[in-house]
C-alpha positions as CSV (number, residue, x, y, z in Angstrom):
1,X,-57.1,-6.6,-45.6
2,X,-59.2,-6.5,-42.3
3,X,-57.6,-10.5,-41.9
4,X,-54.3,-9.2,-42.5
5,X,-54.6,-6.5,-39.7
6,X,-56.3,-8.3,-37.5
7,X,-53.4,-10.4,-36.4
8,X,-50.9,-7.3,-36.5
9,X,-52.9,-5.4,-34.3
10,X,-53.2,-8.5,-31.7
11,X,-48.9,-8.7,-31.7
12,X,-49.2,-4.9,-31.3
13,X,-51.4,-5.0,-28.5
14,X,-49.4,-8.2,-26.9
15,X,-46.2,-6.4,-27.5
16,X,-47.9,-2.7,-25.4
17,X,-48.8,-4.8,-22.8
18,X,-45.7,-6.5,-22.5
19,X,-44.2,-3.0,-21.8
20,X,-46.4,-2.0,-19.4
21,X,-46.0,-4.4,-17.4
22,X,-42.3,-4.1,-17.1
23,X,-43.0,-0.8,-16.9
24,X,-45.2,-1.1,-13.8
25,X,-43.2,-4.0,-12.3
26,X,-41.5,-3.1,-9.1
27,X,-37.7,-2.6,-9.6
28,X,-36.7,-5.0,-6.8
29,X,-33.8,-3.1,-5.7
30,X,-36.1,-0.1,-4.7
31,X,-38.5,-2.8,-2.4
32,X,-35.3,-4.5,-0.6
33,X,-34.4,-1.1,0.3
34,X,-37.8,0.0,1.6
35,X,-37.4,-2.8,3.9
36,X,-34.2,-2.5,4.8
37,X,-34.6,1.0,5.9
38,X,-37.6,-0.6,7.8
39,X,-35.6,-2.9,10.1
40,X,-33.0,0.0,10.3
41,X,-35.9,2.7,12.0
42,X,-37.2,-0.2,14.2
43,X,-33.1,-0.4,15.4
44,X,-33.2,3.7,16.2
45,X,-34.6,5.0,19.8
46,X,-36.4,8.2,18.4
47,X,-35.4,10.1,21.9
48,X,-31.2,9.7,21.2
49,X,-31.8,8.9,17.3
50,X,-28.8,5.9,17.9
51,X,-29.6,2.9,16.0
52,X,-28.9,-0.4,17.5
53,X,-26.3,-3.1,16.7
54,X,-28.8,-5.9,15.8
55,X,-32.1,-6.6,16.2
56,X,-34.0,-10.3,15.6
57,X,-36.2,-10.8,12.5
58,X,-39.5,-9.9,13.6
59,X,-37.7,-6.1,14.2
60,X,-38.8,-6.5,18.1
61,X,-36.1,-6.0,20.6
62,X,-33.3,-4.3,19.4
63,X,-30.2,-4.8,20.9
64,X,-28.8,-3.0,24.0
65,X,-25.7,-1.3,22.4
66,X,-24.1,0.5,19.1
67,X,-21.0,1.4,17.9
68,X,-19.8,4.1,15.6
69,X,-20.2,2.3,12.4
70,X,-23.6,1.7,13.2
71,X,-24.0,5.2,14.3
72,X,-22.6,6.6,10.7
73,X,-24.3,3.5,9.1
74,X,-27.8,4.7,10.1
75,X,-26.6,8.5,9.0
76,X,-25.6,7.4,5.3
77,X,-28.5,5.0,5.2
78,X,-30.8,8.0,6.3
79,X,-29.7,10.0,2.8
80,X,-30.5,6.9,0.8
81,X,-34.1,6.6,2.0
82,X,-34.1,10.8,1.2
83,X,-33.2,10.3,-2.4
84,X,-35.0,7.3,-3.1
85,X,-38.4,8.9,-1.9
86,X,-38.7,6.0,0.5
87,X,-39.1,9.1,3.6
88,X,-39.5,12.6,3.1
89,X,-35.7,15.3,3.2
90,X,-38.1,16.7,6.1
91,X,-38.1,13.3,7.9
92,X,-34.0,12.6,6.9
93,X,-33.0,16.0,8.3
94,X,-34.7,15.7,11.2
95,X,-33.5,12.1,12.0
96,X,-29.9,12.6,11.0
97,X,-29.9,16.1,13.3
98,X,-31.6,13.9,16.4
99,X,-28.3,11.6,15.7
100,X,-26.3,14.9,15.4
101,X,-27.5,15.9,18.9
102,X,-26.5,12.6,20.5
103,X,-23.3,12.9,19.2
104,X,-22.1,16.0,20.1
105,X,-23.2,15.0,24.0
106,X,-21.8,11.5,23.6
107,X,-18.6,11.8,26.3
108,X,-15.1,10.7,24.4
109,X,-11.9,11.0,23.6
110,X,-11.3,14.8,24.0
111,X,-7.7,14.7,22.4
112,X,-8.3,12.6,19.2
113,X,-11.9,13.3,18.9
114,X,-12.4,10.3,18.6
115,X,-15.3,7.6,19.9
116,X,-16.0,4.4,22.0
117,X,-16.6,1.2,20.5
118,X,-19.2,0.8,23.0
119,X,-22.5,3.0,24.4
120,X,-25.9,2.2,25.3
121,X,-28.7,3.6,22.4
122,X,-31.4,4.5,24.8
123,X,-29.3,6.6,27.2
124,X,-25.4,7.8,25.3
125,X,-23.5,6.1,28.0
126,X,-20.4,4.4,27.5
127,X,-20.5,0.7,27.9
128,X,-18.2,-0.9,30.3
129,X,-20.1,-3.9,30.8
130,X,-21.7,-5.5,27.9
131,X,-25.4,-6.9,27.7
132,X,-24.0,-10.6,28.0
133,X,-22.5,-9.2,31.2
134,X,-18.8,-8.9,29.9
135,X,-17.0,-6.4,31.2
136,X,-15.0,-3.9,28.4
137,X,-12.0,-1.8,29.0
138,X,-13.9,1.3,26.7
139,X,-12.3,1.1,23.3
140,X,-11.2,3.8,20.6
141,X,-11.3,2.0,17.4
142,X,-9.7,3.1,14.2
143,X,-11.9,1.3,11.5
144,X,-15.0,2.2,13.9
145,X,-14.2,5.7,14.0
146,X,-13.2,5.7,10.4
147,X,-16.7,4.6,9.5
148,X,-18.6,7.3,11.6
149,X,-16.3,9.7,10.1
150,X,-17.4,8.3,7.1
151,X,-21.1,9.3,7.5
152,X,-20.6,12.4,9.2
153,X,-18.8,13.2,5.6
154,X,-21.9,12.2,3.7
155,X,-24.1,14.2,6.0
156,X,-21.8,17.9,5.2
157,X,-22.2,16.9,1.5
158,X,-26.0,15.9,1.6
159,X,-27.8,17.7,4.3
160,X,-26.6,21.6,3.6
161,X,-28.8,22.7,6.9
162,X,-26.7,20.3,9.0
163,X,-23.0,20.9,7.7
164,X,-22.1,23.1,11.0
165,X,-23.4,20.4,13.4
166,X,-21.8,17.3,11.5
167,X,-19.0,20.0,11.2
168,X,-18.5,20.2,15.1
169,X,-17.5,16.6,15.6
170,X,-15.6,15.8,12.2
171,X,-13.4,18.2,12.2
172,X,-12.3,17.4,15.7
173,X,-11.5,13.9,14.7
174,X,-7.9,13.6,14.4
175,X,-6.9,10.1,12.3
176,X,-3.2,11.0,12.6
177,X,-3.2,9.6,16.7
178,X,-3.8,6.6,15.5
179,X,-0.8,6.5,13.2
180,X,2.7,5.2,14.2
181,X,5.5,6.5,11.8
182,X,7.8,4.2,13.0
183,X,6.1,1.2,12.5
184,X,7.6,-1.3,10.2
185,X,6.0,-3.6,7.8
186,X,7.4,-6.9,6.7
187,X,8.3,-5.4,3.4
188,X,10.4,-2.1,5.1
189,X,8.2,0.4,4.6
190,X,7.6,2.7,7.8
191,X,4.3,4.3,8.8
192,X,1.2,2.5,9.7
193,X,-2.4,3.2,11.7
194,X,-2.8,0.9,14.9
195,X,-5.4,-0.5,15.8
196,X,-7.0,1.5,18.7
197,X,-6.2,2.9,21.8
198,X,-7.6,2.6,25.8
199,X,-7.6,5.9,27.2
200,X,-7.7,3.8,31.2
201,X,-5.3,1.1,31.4
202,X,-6.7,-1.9,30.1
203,X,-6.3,-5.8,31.7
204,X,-3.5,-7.7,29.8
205,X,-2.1,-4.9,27.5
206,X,0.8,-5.5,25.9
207,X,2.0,-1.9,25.8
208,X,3.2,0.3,27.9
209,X,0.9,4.2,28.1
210,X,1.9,6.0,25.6
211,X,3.7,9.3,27.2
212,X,3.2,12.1,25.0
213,X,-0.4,11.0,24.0
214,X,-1.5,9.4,27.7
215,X,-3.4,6.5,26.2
216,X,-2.4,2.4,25.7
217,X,-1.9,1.4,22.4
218,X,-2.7,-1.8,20.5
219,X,0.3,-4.0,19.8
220,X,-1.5,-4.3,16.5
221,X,-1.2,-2.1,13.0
222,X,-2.6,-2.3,9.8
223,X,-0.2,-2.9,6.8
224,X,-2.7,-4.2,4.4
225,X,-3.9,-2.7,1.6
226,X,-7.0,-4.3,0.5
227,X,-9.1,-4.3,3.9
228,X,-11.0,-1.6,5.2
229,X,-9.1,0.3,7.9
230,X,-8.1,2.3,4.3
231,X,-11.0,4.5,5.2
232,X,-9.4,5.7,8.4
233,X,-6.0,6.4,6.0
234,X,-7.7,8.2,3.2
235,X,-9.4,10.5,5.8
236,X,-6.3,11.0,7.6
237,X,-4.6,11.5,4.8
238,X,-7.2,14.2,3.3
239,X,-6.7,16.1,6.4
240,X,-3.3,16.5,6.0
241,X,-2.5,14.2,9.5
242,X,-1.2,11.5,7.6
243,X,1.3,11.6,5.2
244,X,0.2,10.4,1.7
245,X,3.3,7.7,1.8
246,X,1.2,5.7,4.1
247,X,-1.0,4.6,1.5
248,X,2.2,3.2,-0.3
249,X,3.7,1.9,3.3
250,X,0.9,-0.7,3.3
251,X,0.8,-4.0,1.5
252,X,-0.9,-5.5,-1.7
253,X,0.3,-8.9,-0.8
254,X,3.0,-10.7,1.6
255,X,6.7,-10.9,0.3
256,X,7.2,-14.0,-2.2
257,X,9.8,-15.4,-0.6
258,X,10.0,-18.5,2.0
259,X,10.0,-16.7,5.2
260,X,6.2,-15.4,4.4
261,X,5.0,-19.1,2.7
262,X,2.4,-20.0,5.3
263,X,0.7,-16.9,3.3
264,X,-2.2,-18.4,1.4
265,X,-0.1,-18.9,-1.8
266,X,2.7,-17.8,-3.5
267,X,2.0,-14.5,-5.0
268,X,3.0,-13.4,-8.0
269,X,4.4,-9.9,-8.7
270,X,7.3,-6.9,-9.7
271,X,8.5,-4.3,-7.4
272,X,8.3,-0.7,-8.1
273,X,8.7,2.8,-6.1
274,X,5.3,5.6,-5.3
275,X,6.7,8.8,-3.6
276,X,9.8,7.3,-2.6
277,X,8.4,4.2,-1.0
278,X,9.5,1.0,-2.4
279,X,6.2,-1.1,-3.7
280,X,5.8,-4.9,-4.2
281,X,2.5,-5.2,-6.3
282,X,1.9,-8.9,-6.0
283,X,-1.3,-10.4,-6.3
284,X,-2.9,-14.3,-6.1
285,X,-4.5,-15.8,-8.9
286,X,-7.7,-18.5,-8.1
287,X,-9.3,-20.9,-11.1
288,X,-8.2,-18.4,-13.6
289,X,-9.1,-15.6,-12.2
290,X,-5.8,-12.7,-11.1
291,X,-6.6,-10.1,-8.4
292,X,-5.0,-8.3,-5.2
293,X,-6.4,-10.4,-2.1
294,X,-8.1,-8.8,1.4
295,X,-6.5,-10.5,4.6
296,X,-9.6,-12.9,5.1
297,X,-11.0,-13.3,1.3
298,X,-14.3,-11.1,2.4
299,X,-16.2,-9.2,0.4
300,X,-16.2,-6.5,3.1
301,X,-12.8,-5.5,3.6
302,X,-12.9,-5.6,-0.6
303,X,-15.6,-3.0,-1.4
304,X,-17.0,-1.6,1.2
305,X,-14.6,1.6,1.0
306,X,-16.0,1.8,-2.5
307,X,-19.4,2.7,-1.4
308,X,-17.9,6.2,-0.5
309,X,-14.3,6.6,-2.4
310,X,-14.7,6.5,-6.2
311,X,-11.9,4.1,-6.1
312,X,-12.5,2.6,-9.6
313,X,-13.1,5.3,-11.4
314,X,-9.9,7.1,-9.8
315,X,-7.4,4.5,-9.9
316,X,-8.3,2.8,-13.2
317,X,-5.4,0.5,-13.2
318,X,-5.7,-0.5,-9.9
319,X,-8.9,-1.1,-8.3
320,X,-10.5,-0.5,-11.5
321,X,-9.0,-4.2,-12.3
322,X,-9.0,-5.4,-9.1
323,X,-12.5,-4.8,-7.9
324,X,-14.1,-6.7,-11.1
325,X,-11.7,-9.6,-10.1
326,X,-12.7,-9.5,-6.5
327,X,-16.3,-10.1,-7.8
328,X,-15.6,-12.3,-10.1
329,X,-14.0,-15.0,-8.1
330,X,-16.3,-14.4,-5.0
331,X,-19.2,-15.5,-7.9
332,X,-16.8,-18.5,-9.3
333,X,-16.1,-19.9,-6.2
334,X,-19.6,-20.0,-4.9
335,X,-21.3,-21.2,-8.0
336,X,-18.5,-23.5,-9.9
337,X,-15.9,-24.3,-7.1
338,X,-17.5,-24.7,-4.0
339,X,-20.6,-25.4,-6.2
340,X,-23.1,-24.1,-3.3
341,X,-25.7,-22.5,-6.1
342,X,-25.3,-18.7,-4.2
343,X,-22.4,-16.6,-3.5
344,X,-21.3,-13.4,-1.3
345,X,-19.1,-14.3,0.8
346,X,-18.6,-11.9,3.7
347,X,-18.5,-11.8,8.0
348,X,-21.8,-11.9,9.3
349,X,-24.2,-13.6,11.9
350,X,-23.9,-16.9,12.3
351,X,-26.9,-18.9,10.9
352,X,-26.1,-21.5,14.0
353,X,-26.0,-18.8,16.6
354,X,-23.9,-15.6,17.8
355,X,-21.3,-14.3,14.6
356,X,-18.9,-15.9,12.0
357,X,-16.3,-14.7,9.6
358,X,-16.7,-15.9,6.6
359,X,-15.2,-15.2,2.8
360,X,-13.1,-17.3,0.2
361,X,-10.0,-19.1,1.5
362,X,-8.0,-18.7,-1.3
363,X,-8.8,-14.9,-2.0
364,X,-7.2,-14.0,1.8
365,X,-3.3,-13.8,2.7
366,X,-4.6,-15.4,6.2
367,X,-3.4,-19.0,5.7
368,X,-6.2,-20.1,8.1
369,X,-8.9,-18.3,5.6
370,X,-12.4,-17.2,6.6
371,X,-14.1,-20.3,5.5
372,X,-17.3,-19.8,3.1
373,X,-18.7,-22.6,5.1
374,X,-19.3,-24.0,9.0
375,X,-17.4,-26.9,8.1
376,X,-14.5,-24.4,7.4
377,X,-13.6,-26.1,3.9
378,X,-9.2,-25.6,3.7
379,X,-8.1,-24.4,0.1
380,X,-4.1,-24.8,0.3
381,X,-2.5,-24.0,-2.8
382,X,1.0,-24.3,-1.5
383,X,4.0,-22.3,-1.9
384,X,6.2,-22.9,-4.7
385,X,9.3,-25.2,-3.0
386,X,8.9,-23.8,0.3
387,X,5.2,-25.4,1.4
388,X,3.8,-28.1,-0.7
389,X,-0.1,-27.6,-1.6
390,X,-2.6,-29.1,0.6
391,X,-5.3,-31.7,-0.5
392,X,-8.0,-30.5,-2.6
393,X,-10.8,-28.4,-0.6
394,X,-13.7,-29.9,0.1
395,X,-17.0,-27.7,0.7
396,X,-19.7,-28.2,3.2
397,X,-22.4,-25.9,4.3
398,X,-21.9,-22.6,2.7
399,X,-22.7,-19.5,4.7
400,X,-23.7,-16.8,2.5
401,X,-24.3,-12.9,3.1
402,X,-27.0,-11.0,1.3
403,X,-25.2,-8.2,1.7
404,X,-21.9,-9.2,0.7
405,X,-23.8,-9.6,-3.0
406,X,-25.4,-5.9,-3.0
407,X,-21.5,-4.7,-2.7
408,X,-21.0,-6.4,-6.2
409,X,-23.8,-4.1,-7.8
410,X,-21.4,-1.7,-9.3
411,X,-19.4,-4.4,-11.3
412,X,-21.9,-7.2,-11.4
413,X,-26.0,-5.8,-11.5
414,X,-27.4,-8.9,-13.3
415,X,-25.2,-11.2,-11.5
416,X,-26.7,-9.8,-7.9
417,X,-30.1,-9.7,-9.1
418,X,-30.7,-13.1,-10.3
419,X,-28.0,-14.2,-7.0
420,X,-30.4,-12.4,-4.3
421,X,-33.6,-13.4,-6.0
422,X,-32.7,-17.2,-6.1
423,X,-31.7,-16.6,-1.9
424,X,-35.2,-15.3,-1.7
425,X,-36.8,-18.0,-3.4
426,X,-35.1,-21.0,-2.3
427,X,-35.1,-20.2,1.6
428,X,-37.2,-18.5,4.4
429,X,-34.7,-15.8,4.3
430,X,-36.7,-12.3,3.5
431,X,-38.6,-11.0,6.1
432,X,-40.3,-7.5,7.2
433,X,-36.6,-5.6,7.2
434,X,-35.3,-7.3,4.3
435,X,-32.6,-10.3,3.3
436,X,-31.8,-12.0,7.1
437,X,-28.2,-11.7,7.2
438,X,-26.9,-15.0,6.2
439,X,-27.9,-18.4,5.0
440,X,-26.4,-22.1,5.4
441,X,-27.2,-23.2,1.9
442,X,-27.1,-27.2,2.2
443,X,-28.5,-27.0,5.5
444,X,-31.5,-24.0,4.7
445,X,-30.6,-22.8,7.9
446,X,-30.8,-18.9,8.3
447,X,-29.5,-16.6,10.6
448,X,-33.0,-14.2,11.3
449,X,-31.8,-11.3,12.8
450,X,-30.4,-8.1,11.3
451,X,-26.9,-6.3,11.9
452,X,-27.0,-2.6,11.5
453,X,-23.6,-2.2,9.6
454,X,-24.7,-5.2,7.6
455,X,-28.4,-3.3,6.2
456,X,-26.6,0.1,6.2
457,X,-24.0,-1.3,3.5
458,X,-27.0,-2.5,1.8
459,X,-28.9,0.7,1.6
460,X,-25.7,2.2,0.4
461,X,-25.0,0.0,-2.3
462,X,-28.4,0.4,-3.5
463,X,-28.3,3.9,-3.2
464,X,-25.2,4.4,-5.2
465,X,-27.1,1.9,-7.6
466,X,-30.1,3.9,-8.2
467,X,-29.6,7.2,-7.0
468,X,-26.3,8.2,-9.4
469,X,-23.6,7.5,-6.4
470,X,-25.4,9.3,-4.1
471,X,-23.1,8.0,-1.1
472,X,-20.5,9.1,-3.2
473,X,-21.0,12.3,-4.3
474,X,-21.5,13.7,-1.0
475,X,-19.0,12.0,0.5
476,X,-16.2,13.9,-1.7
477,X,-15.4,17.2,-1.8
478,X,-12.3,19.0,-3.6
479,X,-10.1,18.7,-0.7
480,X,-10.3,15.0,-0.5
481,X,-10.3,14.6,-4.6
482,X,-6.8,16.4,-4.3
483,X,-5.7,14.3,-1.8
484,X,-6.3,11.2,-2.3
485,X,-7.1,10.8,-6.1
486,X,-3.5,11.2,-7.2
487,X,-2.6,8.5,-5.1
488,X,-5.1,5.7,-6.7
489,X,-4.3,6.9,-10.2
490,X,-0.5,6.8,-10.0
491,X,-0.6,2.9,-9.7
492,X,-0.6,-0.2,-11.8
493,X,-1.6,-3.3,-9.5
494,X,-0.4,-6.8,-10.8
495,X,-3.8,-7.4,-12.5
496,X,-3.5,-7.9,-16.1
497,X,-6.2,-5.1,-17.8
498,X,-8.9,-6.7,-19.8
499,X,-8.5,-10.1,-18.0
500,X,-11.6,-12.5,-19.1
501,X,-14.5,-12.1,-16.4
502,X,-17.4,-14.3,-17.5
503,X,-19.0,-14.8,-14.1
504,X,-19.4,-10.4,-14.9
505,X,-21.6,-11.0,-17.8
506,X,-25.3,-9.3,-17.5
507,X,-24.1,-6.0,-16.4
């Protein structure tokens, strides 16, 4: 008998161990973002509490200017260290109510509410000449000013102590300047958010001021669906200074037709009618795979509204297909088309100096792509009978974003995990604030610096990971649920439900 157990109780104690160990192994998501958040406090001047665009690898130096995604990038990222015990809610509140401070001094746009896309983090001053010494006409920005909106949102819903301060400048920020109803789009429909405004005349404007509002307008609006100026348009929308047809007034693809074929491809596609606006639902499909494209094929446009907007879950039959897909073909094209081993695809510093746009060529409407790699590999799939397709793509140096990955964490976990652990591994690209922000795979060279925006999506993605959609959670309240949730569910994008995903499997 005592032979019999003897081997038994060995498996058993083989087996215990076993458990413990995994038990006691560090989840790796919880160490990137300990040092993550560590790059992003070495960014922050404790007197202003502004964090700093970028800052090199060995966290010394940060740069000499921010913007107000980095601004509400540092806020967000801030509640994710809270909740994932890497600081104290004593330490959050007091950092997020430093920044709170700063912003309510910060001098801007009186009328809109809204904010520069320029100021220095040590002093709050508004930036006319840059640290390269070029000189800026100061800047409103929609998407910036959607993103800061963005965190001052999170901050009412997570901090309860601060609600009244983040209160004061949110809810002077007034998304309906920005919007043009009388903008057309190359489909019809009218209504659309520019770009930004100068409040001083700027050099080589191609508008003239702007009467009734005293500012110069961009020549430029944004009629795409799929990008992420669609933060600025739920917010304005929410707040009842946009009307809810301008979600509809943007586009999921180009027209199909010839006078739009030097569009990536031919997309394919019915047309149907949301709130009286008439609705073409195309989409692209790439190596099997059929989703609604971003303007540059970037995981960024894609998914980083989804850190704060439950868009999946609310609008199951649109970016409850689409986002899957989006991931999906981001994964096939870097691991079986463009074969570099890695994917995440996404704009970022430049691993050979200064900053890049990168993403998939064939998942963008822009013919000329953001390239995955330096070489700028051209995918041309033609267009039907009115553009032949180009030869076959041929991939170089591929240039890939950590961060791009942790967006795919919601619809890919195993996928990203073993992805960023085999980055980690196979280059010098980990240091004391995390993943550097991008990697020339063929080459190993690596971009060692970090971008704020760039570590504040990663703390937020891991945050929503671990922390039961922390980001997300206080970001909505009821107001914006009625808003803006009836809009997502009403539509049915031209990705087929169920569609095979294998590069998804391990989630």
């Amino acid at each position: 008998m005592r032979r019999l157990l003897a081997p038994l109780l060995a498996l058993a104690l083989v087996a215990t161990s076993a458990t413990v160990a995994e038990a006691a192994a560090p989840d790796p998501l919880r160490t990137y973002a300990k040092d993550t958040w560590r790059s992003l406090t070495a960014m922050t001047d404790p007197a202003t509490g502004l964090v700093a665009d970028n800052i090199p690898g060995d966290l010394s130096a940060p740069a000499a200017y921010t913007s107000p995604t980095n601004i509400g990038g540092y806020m967000w990222s801030a509640v994710v260290a809270r909740s994932l015990g890497i600081i104290s809610a004593r330490d959050a509140t007091q950092r997020v109510e430093k920044t709170l401070d700063t912003l309510a001094k910060l001098k801007h746009h009186d009328k809109s509410g809204m904010y520069y896309n320029w100021y220095d983090p040590h002093t709050g001053a508004v930036l006319t000449v840059l640290p390269d010494g070029t000189q800026v006409t100061p800047f409103l920005s929609s998407v910036d000013n959607g993103w800061l909106a963005a965190g001052l949102q999170v901050v009412q819903g997570a901090f309860p102590s601060l609600r009244t301060k983040a209160a004061k400048v949110l809810d002077h920020m007034d998304f309906g300047f920005y919007f043009n109803p009388a903008a057309t789009s190359p489909i019809g429909t009218r209504g659309l958010i520019r770009g930004g405004f100068w409040d001083t005349e700027p050099p080589n404007t191609c508008t003239a001021p702007d009467a009734a509002k005293a500012v110069w307008f961009t020549c430029n609006h944004y009629d795409i669906t799929v990008t992420e100026p669609r933060m600025a348009t739920y917010l304005g929308i929410s707040e009842g200074h946009i009307p809810a047809t301008a979600y509809f007034d943007t586009m999921r693809t180009l027209p199909d037709n010839c006078d739009y074929s030097w569009q990536e491809m031919q997309p394919q596609g019915f047309t149907t009618t949301h709130l009286g606006r008439q609705v073409y639902e195309g989409s692209y499909r790439y190596r099997g795979i059929t989703f609604v494209p971003s303007w540059g094929g970037d995981m960024f446009e894609a998914l980083m509204p989804d850190l704060f907007v439950p868009e999946a879950q609310w609008g199951p039959r649109s970016w409850g297909r689409n986002h899957p897909a989006t991931v999906a073909a981001q994964i096939e094209h870097g691991l079986n088309d463009a074969k570099y081993g890695y994917w995440g695809f996404s704009p970022a510093s430049n691993p050979f100096g200064g900053y890049g746009v990168y993403g998939v060529d064939a998942m963008g409407m822009d013919t000329n792509g953001y390239p995955s790699d330096i070489e700028g590999g051209k995918y041309d799939a033609g267009f039907g009978d009115c553009r032949p397709a180009g030869p076959p793509a041929v991939y170089g140096d591929g240039v890939v974003t950590p961060h791009a990955a942790f967006l795919a964490l919601p619809y890919a976990r195993g996928p990203v995990l073993a992805n960023l652990a085999k980055i980690k591994s196979g280059f010098d690209a980990y240091g004391p604030g995390g993943f550097y922000d991008a990697v020339a795979v063929r080459s190993k060279t690596v971009a060692k610096r970090y971008l704020s925006l760039d570590q504040s999506m990663i703390m937020g993605a891991i945050g929503n990971e671990l922390a039961d959609d922390v980001l997300k959670k206080a970001f909505v309240t009821p107001r914006f649920e009625r808003a803006v949730r009836p809009l997502l569910a009403r539509e049915t994008f031209n990705v087929p439900a169920g569609q095979k995903l294998p590069q998804l499997g391990g989630r």
